[in-house]
C-alpha positions as a printed Julia matrix, in Angstrom:
95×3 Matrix{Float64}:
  30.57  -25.76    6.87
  28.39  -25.72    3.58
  24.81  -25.89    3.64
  22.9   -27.86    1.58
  20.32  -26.47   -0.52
  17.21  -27.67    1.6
  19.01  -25.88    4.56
  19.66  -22.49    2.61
  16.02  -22.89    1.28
  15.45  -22.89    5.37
  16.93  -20.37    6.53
  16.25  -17.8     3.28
  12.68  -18.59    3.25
  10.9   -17.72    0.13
  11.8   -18.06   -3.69
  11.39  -15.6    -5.82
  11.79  -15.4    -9.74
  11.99  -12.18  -11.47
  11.7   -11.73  -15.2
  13.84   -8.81  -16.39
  15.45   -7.34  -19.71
  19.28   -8.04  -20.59
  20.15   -4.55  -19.66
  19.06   -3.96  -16.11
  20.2    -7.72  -15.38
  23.52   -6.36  -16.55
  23.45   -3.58  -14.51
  22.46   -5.52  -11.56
  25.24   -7.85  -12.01
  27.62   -4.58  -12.08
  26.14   -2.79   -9.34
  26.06   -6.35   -6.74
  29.87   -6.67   -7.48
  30.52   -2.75   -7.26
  29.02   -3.38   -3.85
  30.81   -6.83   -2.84
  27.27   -8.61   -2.51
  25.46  -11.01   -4.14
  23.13  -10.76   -6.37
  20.28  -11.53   -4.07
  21.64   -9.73   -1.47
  21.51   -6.54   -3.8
  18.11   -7.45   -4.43
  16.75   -7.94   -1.62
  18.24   -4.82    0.18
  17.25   -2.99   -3.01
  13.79   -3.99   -2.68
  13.57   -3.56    0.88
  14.23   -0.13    0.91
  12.37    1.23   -1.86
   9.41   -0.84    0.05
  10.07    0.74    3.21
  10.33    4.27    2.04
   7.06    3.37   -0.21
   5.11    2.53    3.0
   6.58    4.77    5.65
   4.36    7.45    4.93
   1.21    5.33    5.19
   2.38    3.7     8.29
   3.97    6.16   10.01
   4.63   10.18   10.5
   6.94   12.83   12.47
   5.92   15.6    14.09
   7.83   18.35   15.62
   6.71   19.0    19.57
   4.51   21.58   18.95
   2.38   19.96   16.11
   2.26   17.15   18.25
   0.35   18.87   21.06
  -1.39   20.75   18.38
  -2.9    16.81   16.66
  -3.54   16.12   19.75
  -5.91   18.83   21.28
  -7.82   18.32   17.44
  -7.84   14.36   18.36
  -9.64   15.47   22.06
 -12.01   17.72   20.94
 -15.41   16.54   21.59
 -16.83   15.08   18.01
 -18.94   17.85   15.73
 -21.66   16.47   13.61
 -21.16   16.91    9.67
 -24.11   16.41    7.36
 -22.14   16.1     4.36
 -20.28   13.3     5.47
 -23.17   11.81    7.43
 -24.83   11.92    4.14
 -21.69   10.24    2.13
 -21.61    7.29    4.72
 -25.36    6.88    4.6
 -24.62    5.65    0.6
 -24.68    2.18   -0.34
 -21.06    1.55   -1.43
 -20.71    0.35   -5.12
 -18.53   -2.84   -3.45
């Protein structure tokens, strides 16, 4: 059964319009039907990735067993004052 546009704007969610050169439309174009997909399907996958490879390193980390136990025995460790830092935070902040 077909959807109608208000239902595909439904279930898809969000417009988005992208401004790009001839050429990398092109090769867009080529690389979606390469792959059998759409061209918003490309897109989005694409985009998705490159996003989620972008933030994994702020988000998240690995660590083999031993670094593990090493991060945390640094984490318990009782706090040790440090006057540089005490004197960076005590700054107003150019906000």
């Amino acid at each position: 059964m077909a959807r109608t546009t208000e239902e595909t704007q439904r279930v898809k969610g969000q417009r988005l319009s992208l401004r790009v050169e001839d050429r990398d439309r092109e090769l867009f174009d080529r690389a979606a039907d390469a792959n059998r997909e759409t061209l918003t399907q490309f897109l989005v996958a694409g985009g998705r990735e490159r996003a989620e490879r972008l933030l994994a390193d702020r988000t998240r980390f690995q660590l083999s067993p031993d670094a593990w136990e090493e991060l945390v025995a640094i984490m318990d460790r009782e706090a040790r004052p440090n006057p540089k830092l005490a004197k960076l935070f005590s700054r107003p902040s150019n906000a």
